[in-house]
N, CA, C and O atoms as a GROMACS GRO file, in nm:
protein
  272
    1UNK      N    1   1.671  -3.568   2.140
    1UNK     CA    2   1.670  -3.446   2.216
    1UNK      C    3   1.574  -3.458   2.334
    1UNK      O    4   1.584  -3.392   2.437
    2UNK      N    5   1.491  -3.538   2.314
    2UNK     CA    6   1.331  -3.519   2.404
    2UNK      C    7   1.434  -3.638   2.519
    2UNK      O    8   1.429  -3.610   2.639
    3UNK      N    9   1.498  -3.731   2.488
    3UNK     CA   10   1.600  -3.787   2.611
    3UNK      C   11   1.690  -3.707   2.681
    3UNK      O   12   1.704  -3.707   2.804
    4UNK      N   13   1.744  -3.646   2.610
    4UNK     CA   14   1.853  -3.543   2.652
    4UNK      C   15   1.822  -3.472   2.749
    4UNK      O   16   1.901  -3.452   2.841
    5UNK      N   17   1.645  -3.399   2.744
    5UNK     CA   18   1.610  -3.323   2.842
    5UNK      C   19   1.561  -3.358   2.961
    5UNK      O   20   1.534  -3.294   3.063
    6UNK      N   21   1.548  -3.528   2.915
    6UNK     CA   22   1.475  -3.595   3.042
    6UNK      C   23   1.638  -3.611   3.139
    6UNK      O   24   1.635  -3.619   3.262
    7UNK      N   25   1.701  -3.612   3.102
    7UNK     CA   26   1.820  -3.662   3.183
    7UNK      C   27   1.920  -3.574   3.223
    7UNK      O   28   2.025  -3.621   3.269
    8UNK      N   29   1.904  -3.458   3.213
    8UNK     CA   30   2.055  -3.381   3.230
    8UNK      C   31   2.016  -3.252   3.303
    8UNK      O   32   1.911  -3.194   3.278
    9UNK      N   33   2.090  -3.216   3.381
    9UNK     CA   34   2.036  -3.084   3.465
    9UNK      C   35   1.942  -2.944   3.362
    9UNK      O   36   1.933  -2.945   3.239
   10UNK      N   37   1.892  -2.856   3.441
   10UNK     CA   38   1.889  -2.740   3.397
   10UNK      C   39   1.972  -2.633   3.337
   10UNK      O   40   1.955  -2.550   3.248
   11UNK      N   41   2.087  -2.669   3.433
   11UNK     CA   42   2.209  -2.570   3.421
   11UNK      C   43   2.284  -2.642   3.276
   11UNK      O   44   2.330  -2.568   3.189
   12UNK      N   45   2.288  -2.774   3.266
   12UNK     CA   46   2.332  -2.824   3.126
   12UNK      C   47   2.300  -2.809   3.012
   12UNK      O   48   2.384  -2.789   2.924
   13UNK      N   49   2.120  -2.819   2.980
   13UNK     CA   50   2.041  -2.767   2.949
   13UNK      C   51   2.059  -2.623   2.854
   13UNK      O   52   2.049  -2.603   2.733
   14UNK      N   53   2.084  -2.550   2.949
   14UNK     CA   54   2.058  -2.391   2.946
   14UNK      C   55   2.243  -2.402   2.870
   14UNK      O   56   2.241  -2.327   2.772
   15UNK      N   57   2.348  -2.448   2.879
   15UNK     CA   58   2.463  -2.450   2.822
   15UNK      C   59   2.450  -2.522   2.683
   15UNK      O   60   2.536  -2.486   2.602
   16UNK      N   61   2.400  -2.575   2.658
   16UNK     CA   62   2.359  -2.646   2.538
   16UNK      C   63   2.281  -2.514   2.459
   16UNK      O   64   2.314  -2.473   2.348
   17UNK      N   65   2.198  -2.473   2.521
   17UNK     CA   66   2.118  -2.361   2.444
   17UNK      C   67   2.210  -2.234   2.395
   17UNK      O   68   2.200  -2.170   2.290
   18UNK      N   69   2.329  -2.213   2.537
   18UNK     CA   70   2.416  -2.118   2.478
   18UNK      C   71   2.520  -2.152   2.406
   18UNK      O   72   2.610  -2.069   2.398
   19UNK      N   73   2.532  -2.267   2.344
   19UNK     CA   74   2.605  -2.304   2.245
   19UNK      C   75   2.561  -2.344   2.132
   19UNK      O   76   2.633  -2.341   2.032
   20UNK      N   77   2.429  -2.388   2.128
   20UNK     CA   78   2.345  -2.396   1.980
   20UNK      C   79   2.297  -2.234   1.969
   20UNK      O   80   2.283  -2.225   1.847
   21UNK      N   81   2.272  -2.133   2.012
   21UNK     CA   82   2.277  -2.019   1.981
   21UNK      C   83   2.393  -1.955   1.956
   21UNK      O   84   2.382  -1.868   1.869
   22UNK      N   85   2.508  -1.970   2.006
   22UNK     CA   86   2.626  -1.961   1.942
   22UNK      C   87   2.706  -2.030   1.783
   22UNK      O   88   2.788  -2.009   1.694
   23UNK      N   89   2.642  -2.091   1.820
   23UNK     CA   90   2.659  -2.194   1.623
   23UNK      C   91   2.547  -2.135   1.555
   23UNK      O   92   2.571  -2.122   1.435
   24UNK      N   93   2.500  -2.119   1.569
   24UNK     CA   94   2.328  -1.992   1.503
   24UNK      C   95   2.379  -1.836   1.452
   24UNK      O   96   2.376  -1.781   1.342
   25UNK      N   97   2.419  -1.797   1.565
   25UNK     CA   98   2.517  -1.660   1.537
   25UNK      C   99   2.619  -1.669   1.471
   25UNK      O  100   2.659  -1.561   1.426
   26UNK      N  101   2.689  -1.775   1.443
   26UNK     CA  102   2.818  -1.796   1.421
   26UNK      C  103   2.816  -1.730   1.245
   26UNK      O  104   2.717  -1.728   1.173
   27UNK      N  105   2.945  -1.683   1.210
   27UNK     CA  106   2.985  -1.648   1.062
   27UNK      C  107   3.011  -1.803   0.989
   27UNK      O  108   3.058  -1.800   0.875
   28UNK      N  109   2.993  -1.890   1.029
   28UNK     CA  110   3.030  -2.037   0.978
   28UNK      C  111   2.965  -2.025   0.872
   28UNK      O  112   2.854  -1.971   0.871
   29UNK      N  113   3.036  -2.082   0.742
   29UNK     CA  114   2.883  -2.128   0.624
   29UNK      C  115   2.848  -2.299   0.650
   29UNK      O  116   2.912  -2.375   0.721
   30UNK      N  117   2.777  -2.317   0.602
   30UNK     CA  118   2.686  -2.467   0.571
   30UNK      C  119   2.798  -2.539   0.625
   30UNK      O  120   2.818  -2.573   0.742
   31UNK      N  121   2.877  -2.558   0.513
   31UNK     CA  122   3.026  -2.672   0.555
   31UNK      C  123   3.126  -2.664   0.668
   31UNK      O  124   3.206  -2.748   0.710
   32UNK      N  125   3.104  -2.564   0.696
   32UNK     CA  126   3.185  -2.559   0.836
   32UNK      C  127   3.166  -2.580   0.955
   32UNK      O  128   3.252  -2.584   1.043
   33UNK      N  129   2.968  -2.606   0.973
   33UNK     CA  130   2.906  -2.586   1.045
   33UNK      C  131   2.863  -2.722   1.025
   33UNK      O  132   2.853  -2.787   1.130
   34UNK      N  133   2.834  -2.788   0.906
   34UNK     CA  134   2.894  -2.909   0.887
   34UNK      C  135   2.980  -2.988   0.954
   34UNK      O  136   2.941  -3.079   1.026
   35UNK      N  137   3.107  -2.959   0.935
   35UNK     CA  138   3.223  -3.009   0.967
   35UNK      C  139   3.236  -3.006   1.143
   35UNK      O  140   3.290  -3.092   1.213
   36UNK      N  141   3.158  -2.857   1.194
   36UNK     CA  142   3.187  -2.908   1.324
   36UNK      C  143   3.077  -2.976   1.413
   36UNK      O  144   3.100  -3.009   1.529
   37UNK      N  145   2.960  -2.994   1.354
   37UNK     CA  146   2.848  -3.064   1.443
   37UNK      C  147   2.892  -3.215   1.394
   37UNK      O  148   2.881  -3.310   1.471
   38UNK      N  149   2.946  -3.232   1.255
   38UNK     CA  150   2.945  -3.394   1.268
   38UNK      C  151   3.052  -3.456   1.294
   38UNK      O  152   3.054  -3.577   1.316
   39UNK      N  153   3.190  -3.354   1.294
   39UNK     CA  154   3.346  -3.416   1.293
   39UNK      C  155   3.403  -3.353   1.446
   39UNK      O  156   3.483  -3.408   1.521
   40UNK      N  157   3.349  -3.248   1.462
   40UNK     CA  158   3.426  -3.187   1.597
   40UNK      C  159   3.343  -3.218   1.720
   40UNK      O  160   3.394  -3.250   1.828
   41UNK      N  161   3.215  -3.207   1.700
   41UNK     CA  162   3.077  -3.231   1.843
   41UNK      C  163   3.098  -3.376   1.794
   41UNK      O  164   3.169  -3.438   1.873
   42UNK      N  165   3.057  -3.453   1.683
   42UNK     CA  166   3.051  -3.596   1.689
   42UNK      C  167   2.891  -3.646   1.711
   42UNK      O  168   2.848  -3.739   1.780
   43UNK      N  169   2.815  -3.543   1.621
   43UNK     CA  170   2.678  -3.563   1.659
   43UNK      C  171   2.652  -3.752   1.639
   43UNK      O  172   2.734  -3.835   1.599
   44UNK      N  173   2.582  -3.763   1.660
   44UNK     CA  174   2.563  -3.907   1.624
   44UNK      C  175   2.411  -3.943   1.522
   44UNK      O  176   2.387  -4.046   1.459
   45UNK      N  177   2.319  -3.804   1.538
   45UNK     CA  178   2.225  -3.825   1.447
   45UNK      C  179   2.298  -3.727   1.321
   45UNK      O  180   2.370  -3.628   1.336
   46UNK      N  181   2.244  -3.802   1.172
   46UNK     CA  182   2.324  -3.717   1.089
   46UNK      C  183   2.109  -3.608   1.041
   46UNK      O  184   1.989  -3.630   1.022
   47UNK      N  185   2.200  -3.514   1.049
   47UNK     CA  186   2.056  -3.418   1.000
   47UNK      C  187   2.067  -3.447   0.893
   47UNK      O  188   2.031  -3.565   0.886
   48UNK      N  189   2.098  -3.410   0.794
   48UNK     CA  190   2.091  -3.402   0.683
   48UNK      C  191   2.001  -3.456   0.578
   48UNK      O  192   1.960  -3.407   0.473
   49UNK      N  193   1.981  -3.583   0.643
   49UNK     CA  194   1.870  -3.678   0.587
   49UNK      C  195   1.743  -3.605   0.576
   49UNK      O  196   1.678  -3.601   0.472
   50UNK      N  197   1.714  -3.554   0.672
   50UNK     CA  198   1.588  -3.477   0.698
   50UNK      C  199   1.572  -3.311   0.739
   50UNK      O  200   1.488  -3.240   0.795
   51UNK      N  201   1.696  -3.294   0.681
   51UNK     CA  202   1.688  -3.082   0.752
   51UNK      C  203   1.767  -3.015   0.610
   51UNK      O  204   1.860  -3.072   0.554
   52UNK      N  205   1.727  -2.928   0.583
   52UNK     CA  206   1.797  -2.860   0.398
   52UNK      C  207   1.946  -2.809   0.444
   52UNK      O  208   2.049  -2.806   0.378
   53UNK      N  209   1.923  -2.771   0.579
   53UNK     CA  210   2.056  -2.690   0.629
   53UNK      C  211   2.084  -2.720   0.799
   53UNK      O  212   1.997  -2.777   0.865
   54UNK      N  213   2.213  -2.674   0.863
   54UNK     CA  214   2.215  -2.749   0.968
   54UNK      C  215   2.168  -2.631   1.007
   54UNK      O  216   2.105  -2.654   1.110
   55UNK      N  217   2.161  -2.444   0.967
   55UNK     CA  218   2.089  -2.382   1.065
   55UNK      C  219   1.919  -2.403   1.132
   55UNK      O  220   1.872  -2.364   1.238
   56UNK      N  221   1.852  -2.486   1.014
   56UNK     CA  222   1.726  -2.538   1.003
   56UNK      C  223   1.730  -2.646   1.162
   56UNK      O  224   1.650  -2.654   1.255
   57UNK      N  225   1.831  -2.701   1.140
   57UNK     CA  226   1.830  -2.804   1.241
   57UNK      C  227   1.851  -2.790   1.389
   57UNK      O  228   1.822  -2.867   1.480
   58UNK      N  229   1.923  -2.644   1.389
   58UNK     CA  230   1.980  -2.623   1.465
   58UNK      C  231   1.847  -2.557   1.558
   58UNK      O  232   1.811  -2.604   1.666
   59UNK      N  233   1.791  -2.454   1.498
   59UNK     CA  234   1.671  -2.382   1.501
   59UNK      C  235   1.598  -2.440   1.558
   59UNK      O  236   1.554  -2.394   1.664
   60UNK      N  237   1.564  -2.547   1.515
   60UNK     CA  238   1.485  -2.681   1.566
   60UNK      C  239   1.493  -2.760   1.728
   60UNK      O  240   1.409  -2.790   1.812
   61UNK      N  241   1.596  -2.770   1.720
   61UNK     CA  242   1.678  -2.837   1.858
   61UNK      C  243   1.668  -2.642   1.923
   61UNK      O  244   1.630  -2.625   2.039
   62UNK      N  245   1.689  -2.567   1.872
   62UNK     CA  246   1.680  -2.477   2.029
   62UNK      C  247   1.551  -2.444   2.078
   62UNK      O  248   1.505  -2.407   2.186
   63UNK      N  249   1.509  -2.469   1.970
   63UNK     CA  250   1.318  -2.456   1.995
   63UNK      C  251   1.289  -2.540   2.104
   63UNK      O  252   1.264  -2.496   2.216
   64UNK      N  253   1.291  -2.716   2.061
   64UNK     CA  254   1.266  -2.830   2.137
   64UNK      C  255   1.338  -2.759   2.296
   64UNK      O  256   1.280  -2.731   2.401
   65UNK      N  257   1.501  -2.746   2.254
   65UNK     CA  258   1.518  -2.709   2.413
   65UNK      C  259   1.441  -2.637   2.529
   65UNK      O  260   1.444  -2.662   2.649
   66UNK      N  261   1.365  -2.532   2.456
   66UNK     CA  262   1.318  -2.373   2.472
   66UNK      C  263   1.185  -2.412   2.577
   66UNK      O  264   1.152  -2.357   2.682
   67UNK      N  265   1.122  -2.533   2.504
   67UNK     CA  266   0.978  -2.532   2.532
   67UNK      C  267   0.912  -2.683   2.546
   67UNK      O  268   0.797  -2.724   2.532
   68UNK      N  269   1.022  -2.742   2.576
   68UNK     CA  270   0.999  -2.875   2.680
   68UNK      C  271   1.014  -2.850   2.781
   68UNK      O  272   1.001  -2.936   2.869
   0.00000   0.00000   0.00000
């Protein structure tokens, strides 16, 4: 994430935030939310290893976005 922000506009940035706050809001449970950060986005880091839930993770990454 801390690359991501070094490299990509503001305006990209700020769209990323309104779409990890949109998966935050979302009615999705665990597995669906699951299913679309690792099968539909194609994340390439798997959370799971290290986060209980992907809202945990998610939370996380909008923070990092928020205040780098």
């Amino acid at each position: 994430m801390l690359s991501y922000k070094k490299t990509e506009t503001n305006e990209e940035q700020h769209e990323m935030i309104k779409e990890i706050q949109s998966l935050i809001e979302s009615l999705c449970n665990e597995k669906e939310l699951q299913r679309i950060i690792l099968d539909y986005i194609d994340c390439n880091y798997y959370y799971l290893n290290e986060w209980p839930s992907c809202k945990d993770w998610l939370l996380h990454m909008l923070s990092i976005l928020r205040n780098l």
